[in-house]
C-alpha positions in Angstrom: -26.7 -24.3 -13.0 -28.4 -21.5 -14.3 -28.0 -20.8 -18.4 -26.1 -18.5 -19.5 -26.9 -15.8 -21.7 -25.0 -14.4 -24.2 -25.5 -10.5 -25.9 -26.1 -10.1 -28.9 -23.8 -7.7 -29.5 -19.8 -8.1 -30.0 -18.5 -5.0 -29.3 -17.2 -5.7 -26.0 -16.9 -3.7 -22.8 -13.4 -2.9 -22.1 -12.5 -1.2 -18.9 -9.1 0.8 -18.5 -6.4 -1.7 -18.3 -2.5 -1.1 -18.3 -0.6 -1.8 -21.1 0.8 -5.0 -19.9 -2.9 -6.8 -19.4 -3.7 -5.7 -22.9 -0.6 -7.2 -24.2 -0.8 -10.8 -21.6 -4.9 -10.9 -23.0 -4.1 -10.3 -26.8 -1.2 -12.5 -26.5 -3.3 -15.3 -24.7 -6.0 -17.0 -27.3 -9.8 -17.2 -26.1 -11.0 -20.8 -27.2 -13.8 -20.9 -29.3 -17.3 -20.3 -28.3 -16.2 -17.7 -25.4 -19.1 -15.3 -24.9 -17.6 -11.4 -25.4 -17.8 -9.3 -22.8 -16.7 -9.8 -19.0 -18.3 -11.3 -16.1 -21.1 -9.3 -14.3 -19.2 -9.6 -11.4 -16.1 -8.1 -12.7 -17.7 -5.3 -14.5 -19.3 -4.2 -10.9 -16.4 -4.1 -9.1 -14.4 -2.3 -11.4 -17.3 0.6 -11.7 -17.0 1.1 -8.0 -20.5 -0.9 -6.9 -18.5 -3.6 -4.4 -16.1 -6.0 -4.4 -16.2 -9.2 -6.3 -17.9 -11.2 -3.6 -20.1 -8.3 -2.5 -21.4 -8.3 -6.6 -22.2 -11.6 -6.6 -24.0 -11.6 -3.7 -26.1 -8.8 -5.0 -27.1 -10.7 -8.0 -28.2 -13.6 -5.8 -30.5 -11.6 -3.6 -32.2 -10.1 -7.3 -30.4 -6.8 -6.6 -29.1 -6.6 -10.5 -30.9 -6.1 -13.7 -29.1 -6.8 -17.0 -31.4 -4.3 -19.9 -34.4 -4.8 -17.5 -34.2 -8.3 -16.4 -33.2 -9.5 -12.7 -30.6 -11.7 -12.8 -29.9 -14.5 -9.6 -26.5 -16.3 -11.4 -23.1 -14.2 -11.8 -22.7 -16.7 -14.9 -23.0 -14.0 -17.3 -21.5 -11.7 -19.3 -21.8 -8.3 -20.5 -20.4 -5.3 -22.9 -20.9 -2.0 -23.2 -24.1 -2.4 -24.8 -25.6 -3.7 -22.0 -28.0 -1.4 -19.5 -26.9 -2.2 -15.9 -28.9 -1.5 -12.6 -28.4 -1.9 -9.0 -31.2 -1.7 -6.9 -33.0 0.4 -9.7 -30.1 2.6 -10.4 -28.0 2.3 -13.5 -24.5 1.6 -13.3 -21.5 4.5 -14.9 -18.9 3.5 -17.0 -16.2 2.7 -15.2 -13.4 5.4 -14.2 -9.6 5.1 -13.6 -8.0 2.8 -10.4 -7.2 5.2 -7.8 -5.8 4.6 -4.3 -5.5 6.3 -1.4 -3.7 6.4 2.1 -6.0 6.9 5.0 -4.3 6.9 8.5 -7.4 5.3 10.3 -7.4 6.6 14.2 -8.2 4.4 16.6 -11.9 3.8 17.6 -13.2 3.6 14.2 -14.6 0.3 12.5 -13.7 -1.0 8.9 -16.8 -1.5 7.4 -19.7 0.3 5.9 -22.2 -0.2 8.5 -22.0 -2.0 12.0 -24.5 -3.3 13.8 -23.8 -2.1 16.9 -24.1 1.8 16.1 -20.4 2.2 16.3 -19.1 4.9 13.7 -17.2 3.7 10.8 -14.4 4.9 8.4 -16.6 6.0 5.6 -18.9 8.2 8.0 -15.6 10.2 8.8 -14.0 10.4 5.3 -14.1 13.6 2.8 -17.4 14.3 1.1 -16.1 14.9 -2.3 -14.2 11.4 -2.2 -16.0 8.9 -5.0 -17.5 5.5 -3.2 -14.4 3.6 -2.1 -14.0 0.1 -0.6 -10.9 -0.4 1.8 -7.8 -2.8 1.1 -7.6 -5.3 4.0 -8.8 -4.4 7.3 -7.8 -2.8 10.7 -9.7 -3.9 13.7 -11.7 -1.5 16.6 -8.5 -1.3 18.6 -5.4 -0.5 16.1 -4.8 2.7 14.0 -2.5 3.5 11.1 -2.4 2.7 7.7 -5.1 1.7 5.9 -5.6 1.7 1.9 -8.8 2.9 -0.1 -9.8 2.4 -3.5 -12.1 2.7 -5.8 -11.3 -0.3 -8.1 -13.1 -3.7 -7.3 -10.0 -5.0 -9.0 -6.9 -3.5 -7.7 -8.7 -4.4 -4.2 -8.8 -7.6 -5.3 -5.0 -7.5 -6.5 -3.8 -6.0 -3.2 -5.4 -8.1 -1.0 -4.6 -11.7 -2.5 -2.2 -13.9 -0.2 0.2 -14.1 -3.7 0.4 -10.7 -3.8 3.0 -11.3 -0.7 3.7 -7.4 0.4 5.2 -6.9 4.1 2.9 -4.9 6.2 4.9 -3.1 8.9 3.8 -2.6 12.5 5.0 -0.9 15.3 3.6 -2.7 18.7 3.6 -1.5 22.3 3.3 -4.4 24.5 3.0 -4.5 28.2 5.9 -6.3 29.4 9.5 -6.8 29.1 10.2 -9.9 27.3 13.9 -10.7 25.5 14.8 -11.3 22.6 14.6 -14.9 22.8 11.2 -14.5 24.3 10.1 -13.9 21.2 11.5 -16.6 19.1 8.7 -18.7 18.8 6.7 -15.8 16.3 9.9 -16.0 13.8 9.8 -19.7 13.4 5.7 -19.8 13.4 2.9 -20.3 16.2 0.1 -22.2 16.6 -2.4 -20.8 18.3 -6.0 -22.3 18.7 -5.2 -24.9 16.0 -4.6 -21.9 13.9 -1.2 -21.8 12.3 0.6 -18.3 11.8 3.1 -18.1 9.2 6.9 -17.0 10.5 6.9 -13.2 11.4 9.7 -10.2 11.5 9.5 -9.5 14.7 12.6 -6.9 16.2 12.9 -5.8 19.8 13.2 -1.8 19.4 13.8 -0.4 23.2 11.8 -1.5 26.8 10.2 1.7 28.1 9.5 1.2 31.6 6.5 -1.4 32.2 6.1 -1.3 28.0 8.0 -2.3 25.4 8.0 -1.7 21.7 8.2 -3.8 19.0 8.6 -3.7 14.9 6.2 -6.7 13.6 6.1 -7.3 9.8 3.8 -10.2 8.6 2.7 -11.4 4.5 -0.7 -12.4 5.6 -3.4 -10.8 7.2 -5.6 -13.1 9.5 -7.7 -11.6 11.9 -6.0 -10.0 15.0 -3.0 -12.0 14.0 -0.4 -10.0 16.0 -2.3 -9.6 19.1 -3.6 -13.2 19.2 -0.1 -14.8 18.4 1.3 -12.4 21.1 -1.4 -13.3 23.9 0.2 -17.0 23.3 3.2 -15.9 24.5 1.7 -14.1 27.8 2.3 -10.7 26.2 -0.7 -8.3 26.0 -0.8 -5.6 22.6 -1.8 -1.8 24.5 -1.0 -0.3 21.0 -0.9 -1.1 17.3 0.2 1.1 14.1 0.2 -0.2 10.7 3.1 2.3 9.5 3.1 0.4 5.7 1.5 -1.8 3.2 4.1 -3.0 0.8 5.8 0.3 -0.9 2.7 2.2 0.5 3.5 4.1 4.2 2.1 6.3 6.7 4.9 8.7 6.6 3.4 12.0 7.7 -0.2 11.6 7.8 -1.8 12.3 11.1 -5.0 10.5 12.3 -8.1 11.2 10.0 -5.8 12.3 7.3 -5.8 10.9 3.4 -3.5 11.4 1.1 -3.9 9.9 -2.8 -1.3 8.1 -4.2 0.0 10.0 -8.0 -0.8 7.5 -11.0 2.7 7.4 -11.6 3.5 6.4 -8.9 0.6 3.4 -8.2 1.5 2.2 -11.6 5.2 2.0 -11.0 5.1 0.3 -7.8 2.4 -2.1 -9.4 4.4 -3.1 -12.1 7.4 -4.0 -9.8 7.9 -7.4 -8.4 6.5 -6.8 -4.7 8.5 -9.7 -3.0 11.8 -7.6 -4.7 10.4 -4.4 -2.4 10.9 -5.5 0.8 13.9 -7.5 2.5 14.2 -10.8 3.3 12.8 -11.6 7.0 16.4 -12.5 8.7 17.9 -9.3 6.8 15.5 -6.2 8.3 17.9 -3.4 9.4 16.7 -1.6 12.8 14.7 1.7 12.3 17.2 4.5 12.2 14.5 7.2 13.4 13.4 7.1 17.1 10.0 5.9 18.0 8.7 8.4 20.4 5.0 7.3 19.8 4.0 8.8 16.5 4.8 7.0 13.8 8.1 8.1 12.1 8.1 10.5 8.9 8.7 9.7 5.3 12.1 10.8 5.2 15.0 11.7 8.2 16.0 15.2 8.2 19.8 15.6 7.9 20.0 19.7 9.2 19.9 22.4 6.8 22.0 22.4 3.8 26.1 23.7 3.7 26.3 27.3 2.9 27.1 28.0 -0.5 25.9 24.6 -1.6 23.9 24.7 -4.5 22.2 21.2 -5.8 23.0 20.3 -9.5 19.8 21.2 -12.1 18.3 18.2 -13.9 19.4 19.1 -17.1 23.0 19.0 -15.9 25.5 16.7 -17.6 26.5 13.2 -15.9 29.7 13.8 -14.1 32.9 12.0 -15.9 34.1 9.2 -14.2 38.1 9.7 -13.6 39.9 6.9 -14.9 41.7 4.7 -12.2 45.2 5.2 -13.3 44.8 8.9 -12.9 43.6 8.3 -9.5 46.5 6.2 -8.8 48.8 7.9 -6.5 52.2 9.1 -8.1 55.5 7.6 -7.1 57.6 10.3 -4.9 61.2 10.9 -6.3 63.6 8.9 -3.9 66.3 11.8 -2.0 69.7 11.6 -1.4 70.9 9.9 1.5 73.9 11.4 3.4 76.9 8.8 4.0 80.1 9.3 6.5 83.6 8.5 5.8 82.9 5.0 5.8 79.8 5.0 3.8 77.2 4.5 6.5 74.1 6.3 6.6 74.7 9.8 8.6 71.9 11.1 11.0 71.6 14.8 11.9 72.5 14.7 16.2 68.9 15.0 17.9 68.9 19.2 19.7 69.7 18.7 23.2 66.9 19.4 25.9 67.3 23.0 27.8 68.5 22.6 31.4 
């Protein structure tokens, strides 16, 4: 094991955190004898260099220099008073976690080169995009969703199996298999000695030789969907992830991105994410029609009423009525008519014309 190194210096690198982290690491005592600082690792995947794994196998090949010295262990760590290089070129402070929706058309690979000359997602994106890694991958043949960012960290976060999130596809099969056909990929399949984890799997509508399907699944191995659905004699002529947790396509077309607002990120990634999506046995059927594009964000309803004018923001809650003054009022009880012998009279029913 190589020997770590400590810096001299105690003033220790912090990157941006949220305000729960802080709290959870001031909250949590460091033993003694804990060097300051983070791991080298760490501190290059949050600036943006690569992921985790990709970091550490830089440093392993002599890639990264700590204030002029190669380093071959990621057993070290560093603070802000530390000069960083990577392949010669020194490493920037580390901006904000940003993420963005990319609807990846089919055709492209997920990678940032491939050996075979085939063109990749970062050839096609925007130029004045910052160096981003992608969350997860789609393969050669599927389009849809597909999450970038430029945190080593929140790539991390997303993509770990206890992160749990539902990721939504819509599959066109060629076929026309039943309902019960497709039982086995609910209960879990085996496939090559490989065991899949239980599926949502919904039967949407048979269109002619083809039929679609709704396929949500909480881990990612590789061409899961159209591996388990080869086991069953059913062959995949179409995939589209439509969403990644609370994250969804909604109306991006192919090649378009989208950034998710801070606000937003930060709210849906302080949330519990098993509490976003339903249980498995409980997933309602799509209300929109799948005519081949993925479905929007929202359902339009029509225009709105005439004269109907939306209540301001600043408007006061409405007052809840109380029940008793909803309650209906008693009606008064009216006289009844009586004969000669006190019986209830009845007015003689109007003949019928002749």
């Amino acid at each position: 094991m190589a020997e770590k190194t400590t810096p001299t210096d105690k003033s220790a690198w912090q990157p941006p955190k949220s305000a729960r982290s802080v709290a959870k690491a001031e909250a949590t005592p460091k033993p003694e004898g804990t060097p300051a600082g983070e791991r080298i690792a760490k501190v290059l995947s949050r600036a943006g260099i690569a992921s985790r794994r990709e970091a550490e196998r830089l440093i392993e090949i002599g890639e990264v220099a700590v204030n002029g010295k190669v380093i071959t262990s990621p057993a070290l760590n560093v603070t802000g008073a530390d000069k960083i290089t990577v392949g010669g070129k020194p490493v920037k402070a580390a901006e904000p976690a940003r993420l963005w929706l990319y609807y990846k058309p089919e055709g492209l690979v997920t990678s940032e080169s491939d050996e075979k000359g085939r063109q990749t997602v970062f050839e096609t994106l925007p130029e004045d995009l910052p160096r981003v890694m992608s969350v997860g991958r789609l393969d050669l043949n599927s389009e849809g969703l597909l999450l970038l960012t430029n945190d080593g960290e929140l790539k991390r976060r997303l993509e770990l199996p206890s992160t749990g999130w539902l990721r939504k596809y819509r599959v066109r099969i060629n076929g026309n298999p039943t309902d019960v056909d497709l039982e086995p990929l609910r209960k879990g399949i085996v496939v090559d000695g490989e065991r899949f984890q239980p599926m949502v799997v919904m039967l949407d509508r048979i269109q002619g030789a083809n039929a679609w399907l709704t396929i949500g699944l909480r881990e990612g191995k590789n061409r899961e969907i159209r591996r388990a659905l080869n086991a069953l004699d059913l062959y995949v002529n179409r995939l589209i992830r439509v969403s990644y947790g609370p994250f969804r396509l909604g109306d991006l077309e192919p090649g378009g991105i989208e950034e998710v607002k801070p606000r937003v990120l930060r709210d849906q990634l302080g949330l519990d994410p098993m509490a976003e999506e339903e249980a498995p046995k409980t997933m309602q059927k799509p209300t929109t029609k799948f005519t081949g594009k993925p479905a929007g964000r929202s359902v339009s309803h029509g225009p709105a009423r005439e004269g109907f004018k939306p209540r301001s923001e600043g408007a006061a809650p409405r007052r809840r009525v109380d029940a008793l003054n909803d309650a209906p009022k008693p009606r008064t009880a009216k006289p009844v008519k009586t004969g000669p012998s006190g019986d209830p009279t009845r007015p003689p029913r109007p003949r019928r014309p002749t």
